[in-house]
C-alpha positions in Angstrom: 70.2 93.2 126.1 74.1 92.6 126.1 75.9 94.4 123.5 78.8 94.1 122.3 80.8 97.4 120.9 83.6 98.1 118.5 85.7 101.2 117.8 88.6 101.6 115.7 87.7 104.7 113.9 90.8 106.6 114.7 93.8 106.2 116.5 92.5 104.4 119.8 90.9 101.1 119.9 88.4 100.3 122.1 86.1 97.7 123.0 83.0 97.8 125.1 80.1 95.1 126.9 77.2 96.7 127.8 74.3 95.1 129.5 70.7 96.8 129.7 72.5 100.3 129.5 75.0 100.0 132.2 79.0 99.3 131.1 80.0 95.7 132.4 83.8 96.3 131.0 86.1 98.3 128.6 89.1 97.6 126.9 90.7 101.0 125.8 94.3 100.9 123.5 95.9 103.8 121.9 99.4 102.7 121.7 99.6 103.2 117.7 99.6 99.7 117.1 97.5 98.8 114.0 94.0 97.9 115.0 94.5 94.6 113.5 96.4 93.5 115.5 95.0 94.5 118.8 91.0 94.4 118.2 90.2 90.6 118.4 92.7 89.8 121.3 91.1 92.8 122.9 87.2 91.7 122.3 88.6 88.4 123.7 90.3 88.9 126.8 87.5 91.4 127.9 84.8 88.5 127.2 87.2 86.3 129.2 87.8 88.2 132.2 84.2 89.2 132.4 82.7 85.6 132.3 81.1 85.9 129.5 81.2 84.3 126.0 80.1 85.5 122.8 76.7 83.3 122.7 75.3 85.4 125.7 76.1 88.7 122.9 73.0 90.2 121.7 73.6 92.5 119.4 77.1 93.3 117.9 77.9 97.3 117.4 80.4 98.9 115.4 81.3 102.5 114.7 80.9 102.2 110.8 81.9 105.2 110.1 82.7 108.5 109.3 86.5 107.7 110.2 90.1 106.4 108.9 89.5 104.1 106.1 92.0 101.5 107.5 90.2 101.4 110.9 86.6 101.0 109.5 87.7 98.6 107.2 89.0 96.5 110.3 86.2 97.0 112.6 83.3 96.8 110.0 85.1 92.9 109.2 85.7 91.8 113.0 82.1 93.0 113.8 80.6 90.6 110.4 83.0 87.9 111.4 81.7 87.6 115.1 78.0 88.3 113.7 78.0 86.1 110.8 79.3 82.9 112.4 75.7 83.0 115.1 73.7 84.8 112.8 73.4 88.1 115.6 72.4 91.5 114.3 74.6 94.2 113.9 74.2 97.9 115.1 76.5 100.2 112.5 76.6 103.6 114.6 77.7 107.3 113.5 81.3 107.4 115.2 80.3 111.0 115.4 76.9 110.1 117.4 78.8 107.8 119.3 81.2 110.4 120.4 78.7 112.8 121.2 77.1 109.8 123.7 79.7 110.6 126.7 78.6 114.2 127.0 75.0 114.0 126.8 74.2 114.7 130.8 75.6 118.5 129.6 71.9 119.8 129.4 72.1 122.3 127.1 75.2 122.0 125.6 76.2 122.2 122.1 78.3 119.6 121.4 80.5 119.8 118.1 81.9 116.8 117.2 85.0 116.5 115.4 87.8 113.8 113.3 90.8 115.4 111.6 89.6 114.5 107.4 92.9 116.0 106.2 93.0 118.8 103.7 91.7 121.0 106.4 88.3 119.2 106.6 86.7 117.8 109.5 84.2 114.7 109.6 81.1 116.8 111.7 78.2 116.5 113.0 76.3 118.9 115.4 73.6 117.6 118.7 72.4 119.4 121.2 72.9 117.6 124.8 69.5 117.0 126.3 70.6 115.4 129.7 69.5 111.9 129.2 69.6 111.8 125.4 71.1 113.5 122.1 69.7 116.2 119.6 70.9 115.8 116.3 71.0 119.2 114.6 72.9 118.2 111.2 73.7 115.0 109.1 77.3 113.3 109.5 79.4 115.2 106.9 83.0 116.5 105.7 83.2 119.8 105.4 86.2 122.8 106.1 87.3 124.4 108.6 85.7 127.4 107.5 82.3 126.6 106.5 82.1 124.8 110.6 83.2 127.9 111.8 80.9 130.1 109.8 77.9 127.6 110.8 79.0 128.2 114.9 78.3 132.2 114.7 74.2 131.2 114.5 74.8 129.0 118.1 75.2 131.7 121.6 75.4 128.5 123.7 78.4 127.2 125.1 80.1 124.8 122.8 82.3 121.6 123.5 84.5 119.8 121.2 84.9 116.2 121.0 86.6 113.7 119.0 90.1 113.4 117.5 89.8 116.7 115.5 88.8 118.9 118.7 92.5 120.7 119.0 92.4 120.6 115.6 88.9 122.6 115.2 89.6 124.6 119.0 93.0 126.4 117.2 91.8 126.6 114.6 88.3 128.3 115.7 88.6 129.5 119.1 89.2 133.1 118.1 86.7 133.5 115.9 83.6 131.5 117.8 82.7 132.6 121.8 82.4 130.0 124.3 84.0 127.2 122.3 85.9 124.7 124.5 87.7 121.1 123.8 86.3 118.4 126.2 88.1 117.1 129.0 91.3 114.8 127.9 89.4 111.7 129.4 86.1 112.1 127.2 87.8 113.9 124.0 88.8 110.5 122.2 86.2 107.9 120.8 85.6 105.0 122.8 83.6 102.0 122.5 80.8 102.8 125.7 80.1 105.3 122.9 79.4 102.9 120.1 77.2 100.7 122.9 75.1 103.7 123.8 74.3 104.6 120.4 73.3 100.9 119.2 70.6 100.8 122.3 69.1 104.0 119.8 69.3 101.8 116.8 67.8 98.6 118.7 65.1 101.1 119.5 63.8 102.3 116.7 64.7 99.0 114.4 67.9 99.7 112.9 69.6 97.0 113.2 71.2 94.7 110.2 72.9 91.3 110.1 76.2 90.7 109.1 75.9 90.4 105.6 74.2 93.8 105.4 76.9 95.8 107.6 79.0 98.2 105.6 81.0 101.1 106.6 80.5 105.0 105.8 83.1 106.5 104.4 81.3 109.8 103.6 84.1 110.9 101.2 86.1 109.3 98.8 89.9 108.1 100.1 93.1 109.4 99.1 94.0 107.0 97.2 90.3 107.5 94.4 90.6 111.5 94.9 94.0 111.6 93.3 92.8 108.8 90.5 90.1 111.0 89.3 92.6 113.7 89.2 94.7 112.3 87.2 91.9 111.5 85.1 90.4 115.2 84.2 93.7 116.6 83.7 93.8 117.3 79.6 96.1 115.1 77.9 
């Protein structure tokens, strides 16, 4: 199965071909340019230099979400445009599974995954590392600071932070929670072998969705709603 992956979740963009589990090529960008401009060319010049064309794709997967608005907006739209047009299914993965994919051979693990949500929240999610395969201890969700903090007191194990919110969650934490530790530089940020790893899951067990049916998942409302219903309940 060749899969083709998308992530623009956060800062970086990355795009990923995957073939039967093993990574065939990656284009990684983190140069703050906005993902709509750099996605497409990306997903093209990767196919390109690998040989390969988007009629030998499978299955197209996409990090739908939690994330930055912006960047699931444009990922979620490239992945239905290249769908739609050959009618190929769609795998819309966690971007916190996803994360969590590069650190499963750490048997034992527990790996905290982490994206700066403003307002000191984090978008989090919680798996145990099982050496060829994931855990998952809690839903995707937003929640502070604190409450993550207060949840990592019931885990002794050794704990390693991943995502775009791990210096974020480590200063933040680190004092409070023993044997809590960012990961490595090179496997901190999302990347799109990520997204490929976690859409093999989803072609697994069914998951899958065309085109039409992929969405993204915000998991809380944006900025720009939050402060509309504010404005709303204040009294007149």
């Amino acid at each position: 199965m060749n899969i083709l992956a998308l992530e623009s979740s956060a800062t970086a963009c990355s795009a990923a071909l995957c073939r039967d589990g093993a990574l065939i090529a990656q284009s990684f960008q983190c140069s703050g340019l906005t993902h709509s401009r750099t996605l497409l060319p990306m997903v093209h010049d990767m196919l390109e230099n690998c040989g390969q064309s988007l009629d030998g794709v499978d299955v197209i997967a996409v990090a739908a979400g939690p994330g930055s608005f912006t960047g699931l907006r444009i990922g979620v739209a490239t992945a239905k445009g290249l769908a739609w047009a050959q009618g190929k299914p769609c795998a819309p993965c966690s971007t916190l599974e996803s994360m969590a994919w590069p650190l499963a051979h750490l048997e034992g693990k527990l790996i905290v995954c982490a994206m700066d949500a403003r307002r000191k929240q984090v978008y989090n999610a919680l798996f145990r590392a099982r050496g060829d395969g994931l855990e998952r201890l809690t839903p995707d969700r937003a929640l502070s600071l604190a409450e993550l903090g207060e949840e990592l007191k019931n885990f002794p194990e050794s704990k390693i932070v991943v995502g775009d919110g791990a210096v974020l969650c480590y200063n933040s934490l680190n004092e409070a929670i023993s044997g809590l530790f960012p990961a490595p530089v090179h496997l901190r940020t999302q990347s799109a072998w990520g997204v490929a790893r976690a859409a093999e899951e989803l072609a697994k067990t069914g998951a899958l969705v065309s085109g039409a049916e992929l969405a993204p998942v915000y998991h809380r409302l944006s900025q720009a709603e939050r402060e509309r219903l504010e404005r709303e309940q204040r009294p007149v």
